[in-house]
TILOMAR-904743 format. One record per residue: residue in three letters; x, y, z of N, C-alpha, C, CB in turn. Coordinates in Angstrom, 2 decimals. Glycine has a CB too. Example, Ala and Ser with C-alpha at 12.3 -4.5 7.8 and 13.67 -1.06 7.14 Angstrom:
BEGIN
{residu ALA n.X 13.19 n.Y -5.69 n.Z 7.80 ca.X 12.30 ca.Y -4.50 ca.Z 7.80 c.X 13.20 c.Y -3.30 c.Z 7.80 cb.X 11.31 cb.Y -4.47 cb.Z 9.05}
{residu SER n.X 12.85 n.Y -2.25 n.Z 7.08 ca.X 13.67 ca.Y -1.06 ca.Z 7.14 c.X 12.90 c.Y 0.03 c.Z 7.87 cb.X 14.08 cb.Y -0.60 cb.Z 5.72}
% end
This chain:
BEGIN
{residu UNK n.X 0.82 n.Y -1.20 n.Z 0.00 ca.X 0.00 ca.Y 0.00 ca.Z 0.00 c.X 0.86 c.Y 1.26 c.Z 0.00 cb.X -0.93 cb.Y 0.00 cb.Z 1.20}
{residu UNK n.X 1.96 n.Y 1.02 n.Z 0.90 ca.X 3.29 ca.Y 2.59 ca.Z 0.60 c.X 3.13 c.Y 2.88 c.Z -0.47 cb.X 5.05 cb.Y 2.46 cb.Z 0.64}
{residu UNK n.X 3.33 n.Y 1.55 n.Z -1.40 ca.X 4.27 ca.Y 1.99 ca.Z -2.42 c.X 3.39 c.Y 2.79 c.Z -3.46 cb.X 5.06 cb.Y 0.70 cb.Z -3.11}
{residu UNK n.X 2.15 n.Y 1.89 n.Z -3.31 ca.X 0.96 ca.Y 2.77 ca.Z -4.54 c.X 1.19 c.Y 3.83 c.Z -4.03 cb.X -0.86 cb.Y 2.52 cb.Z -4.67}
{residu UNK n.X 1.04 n.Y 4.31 n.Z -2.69 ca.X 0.52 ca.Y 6.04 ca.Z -2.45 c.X 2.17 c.Y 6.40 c.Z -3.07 cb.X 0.00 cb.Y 6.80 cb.Z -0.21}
{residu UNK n.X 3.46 n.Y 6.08 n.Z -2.60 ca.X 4.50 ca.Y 6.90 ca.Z -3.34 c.X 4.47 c.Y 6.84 c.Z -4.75 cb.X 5.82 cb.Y 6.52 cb.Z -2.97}
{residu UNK n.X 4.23 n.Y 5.82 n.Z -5.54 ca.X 3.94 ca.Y 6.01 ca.Z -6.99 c.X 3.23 c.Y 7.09 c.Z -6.95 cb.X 3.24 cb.Y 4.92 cb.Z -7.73}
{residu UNK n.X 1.51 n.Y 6.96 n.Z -6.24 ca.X 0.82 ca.Y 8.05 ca.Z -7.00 c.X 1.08 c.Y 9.48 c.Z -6.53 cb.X -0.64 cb.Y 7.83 cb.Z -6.94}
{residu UNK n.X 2.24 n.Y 9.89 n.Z -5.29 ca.X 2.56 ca.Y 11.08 ca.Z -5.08 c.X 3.74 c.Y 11.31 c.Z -6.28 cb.X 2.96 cb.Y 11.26 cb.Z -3.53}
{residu UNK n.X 4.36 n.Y 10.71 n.Z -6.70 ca.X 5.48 ca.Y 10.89 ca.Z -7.81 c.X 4.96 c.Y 11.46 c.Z -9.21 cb.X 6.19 cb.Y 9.44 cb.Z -8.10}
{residu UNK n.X 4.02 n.Y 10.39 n.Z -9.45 ca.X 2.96 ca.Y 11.00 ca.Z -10.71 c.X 2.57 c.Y 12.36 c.Z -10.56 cb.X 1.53 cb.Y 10.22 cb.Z -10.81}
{residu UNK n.X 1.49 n.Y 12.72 n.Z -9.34 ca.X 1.10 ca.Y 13.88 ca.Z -9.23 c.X 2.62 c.Y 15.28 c.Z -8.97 cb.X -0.02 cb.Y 13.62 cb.Z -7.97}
{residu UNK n.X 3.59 n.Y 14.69 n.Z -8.42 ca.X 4.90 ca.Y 15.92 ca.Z -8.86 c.X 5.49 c.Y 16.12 c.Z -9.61 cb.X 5.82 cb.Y 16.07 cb.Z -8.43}
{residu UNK n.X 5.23 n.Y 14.78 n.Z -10.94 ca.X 5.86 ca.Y 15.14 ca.Z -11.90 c.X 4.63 c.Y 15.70 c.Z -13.05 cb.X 6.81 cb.Y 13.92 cb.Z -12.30}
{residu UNK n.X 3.35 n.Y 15.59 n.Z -12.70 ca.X 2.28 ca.Y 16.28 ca.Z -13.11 c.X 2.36 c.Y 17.60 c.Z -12.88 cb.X 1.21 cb.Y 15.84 cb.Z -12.61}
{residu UNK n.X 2.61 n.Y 17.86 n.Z -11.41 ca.X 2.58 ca.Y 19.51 ca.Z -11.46 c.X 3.97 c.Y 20.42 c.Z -12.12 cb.X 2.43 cb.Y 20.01 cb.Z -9.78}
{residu UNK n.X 4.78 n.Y 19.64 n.Z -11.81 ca.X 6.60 ca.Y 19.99 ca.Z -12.65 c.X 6.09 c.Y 20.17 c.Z -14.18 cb.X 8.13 cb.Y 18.21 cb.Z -12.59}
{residu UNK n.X 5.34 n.Y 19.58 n.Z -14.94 ca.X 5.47 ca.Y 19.26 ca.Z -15.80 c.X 4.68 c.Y 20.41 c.Z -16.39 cb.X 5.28 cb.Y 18.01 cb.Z -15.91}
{residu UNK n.X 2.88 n.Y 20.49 n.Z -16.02 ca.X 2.54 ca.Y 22.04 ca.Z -15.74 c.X 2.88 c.Y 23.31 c.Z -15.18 cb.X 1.85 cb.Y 22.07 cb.Z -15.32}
{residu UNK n.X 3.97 n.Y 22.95 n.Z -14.80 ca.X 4.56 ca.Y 24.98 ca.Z -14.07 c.X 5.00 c.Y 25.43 c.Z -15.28 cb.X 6.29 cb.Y 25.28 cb.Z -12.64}
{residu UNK n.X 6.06 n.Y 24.37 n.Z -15.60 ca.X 7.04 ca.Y 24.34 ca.Z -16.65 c.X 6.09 c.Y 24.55 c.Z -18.16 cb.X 7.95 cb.Y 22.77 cb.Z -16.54}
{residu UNK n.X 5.16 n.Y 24.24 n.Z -18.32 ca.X 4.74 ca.Y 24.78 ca.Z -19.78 c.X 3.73 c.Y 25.96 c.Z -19.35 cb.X 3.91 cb.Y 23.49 cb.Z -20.86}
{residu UNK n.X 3.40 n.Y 26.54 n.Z -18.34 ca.X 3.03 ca.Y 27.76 ca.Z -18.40 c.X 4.10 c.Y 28.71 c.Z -18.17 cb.X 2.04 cb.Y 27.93 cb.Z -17.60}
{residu UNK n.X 5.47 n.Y 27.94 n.Z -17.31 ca.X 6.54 ca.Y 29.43 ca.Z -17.87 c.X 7.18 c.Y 29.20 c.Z -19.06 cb.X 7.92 cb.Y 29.87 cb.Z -16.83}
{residu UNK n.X 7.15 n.Y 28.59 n.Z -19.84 ca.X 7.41 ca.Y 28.63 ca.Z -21.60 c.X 6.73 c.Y 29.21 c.Z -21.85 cb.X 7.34 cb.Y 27.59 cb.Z -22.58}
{residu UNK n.X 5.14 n.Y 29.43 n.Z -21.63 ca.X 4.40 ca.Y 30.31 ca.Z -22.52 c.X 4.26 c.Y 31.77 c.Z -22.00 cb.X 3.04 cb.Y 29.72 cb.Z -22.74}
{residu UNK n.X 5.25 n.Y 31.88 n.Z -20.52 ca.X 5.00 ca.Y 33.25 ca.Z -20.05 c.X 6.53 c.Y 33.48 c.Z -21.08 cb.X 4.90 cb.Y 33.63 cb.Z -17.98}
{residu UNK n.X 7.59 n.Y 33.07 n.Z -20.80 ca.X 8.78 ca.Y 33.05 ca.Z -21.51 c.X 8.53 c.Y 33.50 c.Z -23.30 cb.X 9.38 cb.Y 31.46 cb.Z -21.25}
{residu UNK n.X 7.43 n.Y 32.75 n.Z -24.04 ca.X 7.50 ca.Y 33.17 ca.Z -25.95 c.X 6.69 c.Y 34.39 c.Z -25.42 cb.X 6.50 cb.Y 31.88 cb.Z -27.56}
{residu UNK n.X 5.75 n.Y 34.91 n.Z -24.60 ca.X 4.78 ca.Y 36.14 ca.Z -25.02 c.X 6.21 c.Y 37.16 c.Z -24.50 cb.X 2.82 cb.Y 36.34 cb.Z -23.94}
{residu UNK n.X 7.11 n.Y 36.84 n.Z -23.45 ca.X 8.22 ca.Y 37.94 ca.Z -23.11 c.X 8.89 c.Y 38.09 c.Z -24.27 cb.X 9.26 cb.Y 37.61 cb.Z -21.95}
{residu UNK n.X 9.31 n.Y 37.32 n.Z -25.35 ca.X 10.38 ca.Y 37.53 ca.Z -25.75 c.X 9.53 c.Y 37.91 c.Z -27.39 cb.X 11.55 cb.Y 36.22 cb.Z -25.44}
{residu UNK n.X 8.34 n.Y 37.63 n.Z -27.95 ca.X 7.41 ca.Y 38.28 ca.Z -28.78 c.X 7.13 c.Y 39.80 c.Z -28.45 cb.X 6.17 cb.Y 37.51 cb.Z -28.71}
{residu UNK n.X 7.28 n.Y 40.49 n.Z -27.26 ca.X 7.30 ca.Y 41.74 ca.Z -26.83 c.X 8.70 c.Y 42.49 c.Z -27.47 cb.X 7.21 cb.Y 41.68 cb.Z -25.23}
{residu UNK n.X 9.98 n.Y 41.23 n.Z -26.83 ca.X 11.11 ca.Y 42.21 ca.Z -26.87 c.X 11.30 c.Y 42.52 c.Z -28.06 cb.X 12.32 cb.Y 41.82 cb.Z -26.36}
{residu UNK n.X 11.09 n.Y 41.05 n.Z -29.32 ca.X 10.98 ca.Y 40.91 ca.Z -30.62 c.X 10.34 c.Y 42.74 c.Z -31.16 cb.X 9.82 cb.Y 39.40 cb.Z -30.90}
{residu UNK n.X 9.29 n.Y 42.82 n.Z -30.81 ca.X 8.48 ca.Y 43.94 ca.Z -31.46 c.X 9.35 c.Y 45.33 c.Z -31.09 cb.X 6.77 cb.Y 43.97 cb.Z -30.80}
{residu UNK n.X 9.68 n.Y 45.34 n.Z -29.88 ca.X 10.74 ca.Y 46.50 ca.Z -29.23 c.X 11.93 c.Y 46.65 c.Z -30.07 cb.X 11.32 cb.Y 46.10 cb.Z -27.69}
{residu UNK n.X 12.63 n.Y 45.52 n.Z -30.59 ca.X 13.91 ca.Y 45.96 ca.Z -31.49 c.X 13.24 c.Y 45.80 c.Z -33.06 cb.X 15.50 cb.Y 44.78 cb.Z -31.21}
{residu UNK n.X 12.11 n.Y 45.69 n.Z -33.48 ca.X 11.70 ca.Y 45.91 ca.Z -34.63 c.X 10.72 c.Y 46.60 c.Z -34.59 cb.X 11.54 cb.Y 45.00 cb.Z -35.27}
{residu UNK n.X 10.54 n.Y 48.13 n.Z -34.53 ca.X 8.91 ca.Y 48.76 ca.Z -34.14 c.X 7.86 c.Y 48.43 c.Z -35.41 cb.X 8.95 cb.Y 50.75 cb.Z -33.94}
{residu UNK n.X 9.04 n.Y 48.28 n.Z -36.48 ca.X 8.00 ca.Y 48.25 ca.Z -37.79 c.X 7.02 c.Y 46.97 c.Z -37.98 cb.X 8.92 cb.Y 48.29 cb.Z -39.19}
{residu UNK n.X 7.45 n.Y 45.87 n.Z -36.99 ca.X 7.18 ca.Y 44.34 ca.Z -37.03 c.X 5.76 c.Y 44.60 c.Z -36.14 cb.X 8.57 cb.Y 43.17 cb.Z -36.23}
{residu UNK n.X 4.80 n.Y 45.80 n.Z -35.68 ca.X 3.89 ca.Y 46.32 ca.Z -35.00 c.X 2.61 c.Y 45.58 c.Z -36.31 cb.X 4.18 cb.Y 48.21 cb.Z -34.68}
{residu UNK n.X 1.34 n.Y 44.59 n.Z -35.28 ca.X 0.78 ca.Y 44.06 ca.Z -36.18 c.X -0.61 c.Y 45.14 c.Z -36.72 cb.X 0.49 cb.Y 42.63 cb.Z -35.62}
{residu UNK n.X -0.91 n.Y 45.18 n.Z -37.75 ca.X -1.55 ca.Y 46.45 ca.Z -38.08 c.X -2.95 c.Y 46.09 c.Z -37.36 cb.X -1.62 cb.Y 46.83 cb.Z -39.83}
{residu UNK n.X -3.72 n.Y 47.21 n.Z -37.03 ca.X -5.11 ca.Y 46.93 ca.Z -36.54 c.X -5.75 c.Y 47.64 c.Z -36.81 cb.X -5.41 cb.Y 46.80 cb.Z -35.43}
{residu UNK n.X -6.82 n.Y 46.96 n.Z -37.25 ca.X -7.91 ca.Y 47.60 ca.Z -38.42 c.X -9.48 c.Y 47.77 c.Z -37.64 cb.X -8.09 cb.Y 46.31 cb.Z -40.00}
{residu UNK n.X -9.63 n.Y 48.76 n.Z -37.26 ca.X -10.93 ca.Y 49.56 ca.Z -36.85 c.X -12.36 c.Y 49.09 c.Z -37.42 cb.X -10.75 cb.Y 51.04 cb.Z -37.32}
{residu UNK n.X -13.06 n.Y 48.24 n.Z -37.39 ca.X -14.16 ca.Y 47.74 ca.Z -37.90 c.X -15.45 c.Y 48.31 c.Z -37.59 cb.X -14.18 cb.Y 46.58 cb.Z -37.62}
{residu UNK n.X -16.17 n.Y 49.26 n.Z -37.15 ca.X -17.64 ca.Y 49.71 ca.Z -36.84 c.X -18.47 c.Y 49.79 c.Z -37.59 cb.X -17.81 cb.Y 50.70 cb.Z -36.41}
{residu UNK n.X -19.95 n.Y 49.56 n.Z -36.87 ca.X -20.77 ca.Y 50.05 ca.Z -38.30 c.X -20.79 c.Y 51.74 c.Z -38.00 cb.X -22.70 cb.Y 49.27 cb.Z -38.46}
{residu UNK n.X -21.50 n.Y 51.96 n.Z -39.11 ca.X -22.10 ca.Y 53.30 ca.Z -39.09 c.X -23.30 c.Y 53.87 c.Z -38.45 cb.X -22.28 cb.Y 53.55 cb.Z -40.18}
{residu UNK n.X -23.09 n.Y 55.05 n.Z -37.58 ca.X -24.14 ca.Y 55.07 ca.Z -37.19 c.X -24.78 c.Y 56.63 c.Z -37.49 cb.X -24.03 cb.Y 54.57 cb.Z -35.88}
% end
């Protein structure tokens, strides 16, 4: 019976390791898609104003 509960505490730490770690990769590409735009201002994605008329 140890051993299941240490298996299933191992699973669940390498579950949460495994999720920290791909939400700081994705905090990590939106940082470095920022710095990207900072040394290229022209690389700014265009945005286009859509309304109706009123």
């Amino acid at each position: 019976m140890k051993i299941v509960i240490l298996i299933l505490a191992i699973f669940l730490a390498v579950g949460a390791t495994i999720k920290k770690s791909a939400s700081d990769i994705k905090e990590v590409s939106a940082r470095l898609e920022l710095n990207e735009y900072k040394s290229h201002p022209n690389l700014l994605p265009v945005v286009e104003v859509v309304a109706p008329k009123a």
